[in-house]
C-alpha positions as CSV (number, residue, x, y, z in Angstrom):
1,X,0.0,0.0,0.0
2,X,1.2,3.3,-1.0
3,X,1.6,6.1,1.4
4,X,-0.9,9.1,1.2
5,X,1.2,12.0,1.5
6,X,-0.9,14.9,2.6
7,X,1.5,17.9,1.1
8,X,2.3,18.6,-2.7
9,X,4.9,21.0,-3.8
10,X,2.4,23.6,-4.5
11,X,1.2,23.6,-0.8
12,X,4.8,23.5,0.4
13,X,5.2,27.1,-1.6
14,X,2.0,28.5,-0.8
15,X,2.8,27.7,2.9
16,X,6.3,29.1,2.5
17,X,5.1,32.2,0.6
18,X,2.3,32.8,3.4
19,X,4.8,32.9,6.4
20,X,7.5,35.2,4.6
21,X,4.3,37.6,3.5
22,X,3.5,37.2,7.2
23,X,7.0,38.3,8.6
24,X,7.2,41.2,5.9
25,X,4.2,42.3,7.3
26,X,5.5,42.4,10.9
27,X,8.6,44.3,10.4
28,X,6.6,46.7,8.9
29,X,4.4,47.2,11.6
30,X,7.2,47.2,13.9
31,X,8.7,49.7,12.0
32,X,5.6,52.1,11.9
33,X,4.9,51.8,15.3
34,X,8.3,51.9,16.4
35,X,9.0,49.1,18.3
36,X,12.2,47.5,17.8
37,X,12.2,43.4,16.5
38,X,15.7,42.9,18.8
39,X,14.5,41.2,22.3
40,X,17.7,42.2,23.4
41,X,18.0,46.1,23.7
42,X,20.0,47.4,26.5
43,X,17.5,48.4,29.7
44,X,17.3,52.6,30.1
45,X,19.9,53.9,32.9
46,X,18.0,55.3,35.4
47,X,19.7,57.3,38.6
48,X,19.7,54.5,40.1
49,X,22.7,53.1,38.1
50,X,23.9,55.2,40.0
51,X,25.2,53.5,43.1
52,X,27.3,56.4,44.6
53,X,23.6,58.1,45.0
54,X,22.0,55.2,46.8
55,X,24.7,55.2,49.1
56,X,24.6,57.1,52.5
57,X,25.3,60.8,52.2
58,X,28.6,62.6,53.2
59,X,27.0,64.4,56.0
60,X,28.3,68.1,55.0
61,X,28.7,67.1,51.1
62,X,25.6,69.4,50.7
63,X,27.4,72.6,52.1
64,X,29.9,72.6,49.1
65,X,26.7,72.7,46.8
66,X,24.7,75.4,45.2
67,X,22.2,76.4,46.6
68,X,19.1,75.1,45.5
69,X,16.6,76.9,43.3
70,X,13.0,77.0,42.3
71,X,12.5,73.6,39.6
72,X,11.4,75.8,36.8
73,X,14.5,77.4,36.5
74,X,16.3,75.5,35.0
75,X,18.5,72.0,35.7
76,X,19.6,71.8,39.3
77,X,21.4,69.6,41.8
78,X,19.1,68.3,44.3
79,X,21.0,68.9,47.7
80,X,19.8,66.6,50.1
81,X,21.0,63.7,47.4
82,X,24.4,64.9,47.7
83,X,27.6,62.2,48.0
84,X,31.1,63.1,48.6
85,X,33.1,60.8,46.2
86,X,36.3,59.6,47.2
87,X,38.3,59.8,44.0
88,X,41.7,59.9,45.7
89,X,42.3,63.6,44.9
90,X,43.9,65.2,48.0
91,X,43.3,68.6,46.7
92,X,39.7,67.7,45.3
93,X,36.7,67.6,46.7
94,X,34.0,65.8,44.5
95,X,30.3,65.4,44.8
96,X,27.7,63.6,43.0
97,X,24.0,64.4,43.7
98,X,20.5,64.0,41.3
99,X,19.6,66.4,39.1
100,X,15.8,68.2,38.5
101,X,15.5,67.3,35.7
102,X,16.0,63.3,36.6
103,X,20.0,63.0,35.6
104,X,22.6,63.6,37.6
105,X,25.2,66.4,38.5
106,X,29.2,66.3,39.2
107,X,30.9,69.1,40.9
108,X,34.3,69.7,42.6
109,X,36.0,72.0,44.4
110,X,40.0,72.9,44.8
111,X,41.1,72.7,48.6
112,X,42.1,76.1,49.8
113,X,39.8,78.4,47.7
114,X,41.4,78.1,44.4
115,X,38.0,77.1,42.6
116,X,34.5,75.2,42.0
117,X,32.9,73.8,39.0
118,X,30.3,71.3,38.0
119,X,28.0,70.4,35.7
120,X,24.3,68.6,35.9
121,X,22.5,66.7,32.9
122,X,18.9,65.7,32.1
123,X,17.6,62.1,32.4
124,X,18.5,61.5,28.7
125,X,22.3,62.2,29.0
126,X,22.4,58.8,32.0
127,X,23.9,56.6,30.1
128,X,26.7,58.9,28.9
129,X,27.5,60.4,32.8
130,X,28.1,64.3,33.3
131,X,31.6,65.8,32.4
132,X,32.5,69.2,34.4
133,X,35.1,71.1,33.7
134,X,37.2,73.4,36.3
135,X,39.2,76.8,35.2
136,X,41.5,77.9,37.6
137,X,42.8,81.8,36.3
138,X,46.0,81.7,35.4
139,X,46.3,78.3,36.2
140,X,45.5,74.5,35.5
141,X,41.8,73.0,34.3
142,X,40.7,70.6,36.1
143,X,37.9,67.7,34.8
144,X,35.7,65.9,37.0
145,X,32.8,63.5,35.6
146,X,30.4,60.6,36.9
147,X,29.3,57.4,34.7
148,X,26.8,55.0,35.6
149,X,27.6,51.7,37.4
150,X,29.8,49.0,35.5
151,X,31.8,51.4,33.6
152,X,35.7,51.2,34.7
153,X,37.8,53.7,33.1
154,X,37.0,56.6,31.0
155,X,39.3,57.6,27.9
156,X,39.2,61.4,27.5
157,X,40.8,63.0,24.5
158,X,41.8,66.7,24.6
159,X,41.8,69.0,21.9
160,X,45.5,69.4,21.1
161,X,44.7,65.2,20.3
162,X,46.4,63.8,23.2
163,X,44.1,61.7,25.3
164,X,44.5,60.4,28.7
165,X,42.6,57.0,30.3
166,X,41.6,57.2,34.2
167,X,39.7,54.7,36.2
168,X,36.5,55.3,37.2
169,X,36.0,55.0,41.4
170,X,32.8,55.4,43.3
171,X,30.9,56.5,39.6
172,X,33.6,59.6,39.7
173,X,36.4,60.2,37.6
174,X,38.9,63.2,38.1
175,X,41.9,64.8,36.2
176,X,43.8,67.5,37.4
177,X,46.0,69.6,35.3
178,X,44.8,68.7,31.5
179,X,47.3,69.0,29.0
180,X,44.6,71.0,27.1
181,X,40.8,71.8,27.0
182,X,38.5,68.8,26.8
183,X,37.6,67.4,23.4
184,X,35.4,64.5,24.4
185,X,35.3,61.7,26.6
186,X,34.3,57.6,25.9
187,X,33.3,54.6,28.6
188,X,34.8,51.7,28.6
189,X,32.5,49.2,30.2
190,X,34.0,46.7,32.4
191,X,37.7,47.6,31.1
């Protein structure tokens, strides 16, 4: 007896033809609506990747800050979220706190008056970190930054092209005396 088989060739390609036709059709809709096919897109960094902010505060860290202002004026540290990083800078104080507008903020001051700077970011610049930069007159800048949890070093390249790499402690990163002003700065996750 002869064995029935159930599929010819010409259901084989109309069955092939109807699943490619129906996996054309869902890129496209993913595409339209946005949504993105890869199941494996990197979560959102939230302040929370942040570890140096869930720690405990540095008690006084708060009296080196700004003071605070009203939220619709602008981007703003938010003092009582301040943390005193201990980059290993004996002339450098360095603080981390949250920012109004959901990022974070770096800021640092020279030991014995010499100068303060900082900078804070939005919610959207997380993943990146803050980068502040610190002008002494007449005298050395000074850069000072934060990253989000896992990264280990940051390589910072200056403008007259040299570049410099420094590891990352606490979410903080610090240089003092740049050979030149700062061009940019890359992560290097877990490096």
């Amino acid at each position: 007896m002869k064995a029935v088989m159930p599929w010819s060739w010409s259901k084989v390609l109309l069955a092939c033809a109807l699943a490619i036709t129906a996996a054309g059709i869902a890129v496209l809709v993913a595409v339209a609506t946005g949504s993105s096919a890869s199941a494996s897109s990197p979560p959102e960094v939230t302040q929370s990747d942040y570890s140096a902010l869930v720690g405990t505060s540095a008690g006084d860290a708060s009296a080196s800050m700004p003071p605070s202002r009203p939220a619709d004026e602008g981007n703003n540290p938010i003092g009582s979220s301040a943390t005193e990083l201990n980059l290993g800078k004996p002339n450098l104080t360095v603080t981390i706190t949250k920012s109004s507008q959901g990022g974070v903020c770096v800021f640092a001051e020279r030991h014995g008056g010499r100068g303060g700077g900082g900078a804070c970011g939005t919610a959207a610049l997380l993943k990146t970190g803050e980068t502040g930069e610190m002008h002494e007159q007449n005298g050395p800048t000074t850069l000072v930054g934060v990253v989000p949890d896992g990264v280990s070093a940051v390589k910072v390249k200056f403008v007259d092209g040299s570049s410099q790499t420094v590891p990352v402690v606490d979410n903080g990163w610090a240089i003092e005396n740049t050979p030149s002003a700062l061009a940019s700065t890359t992560d290097i996750a877990g490096g």
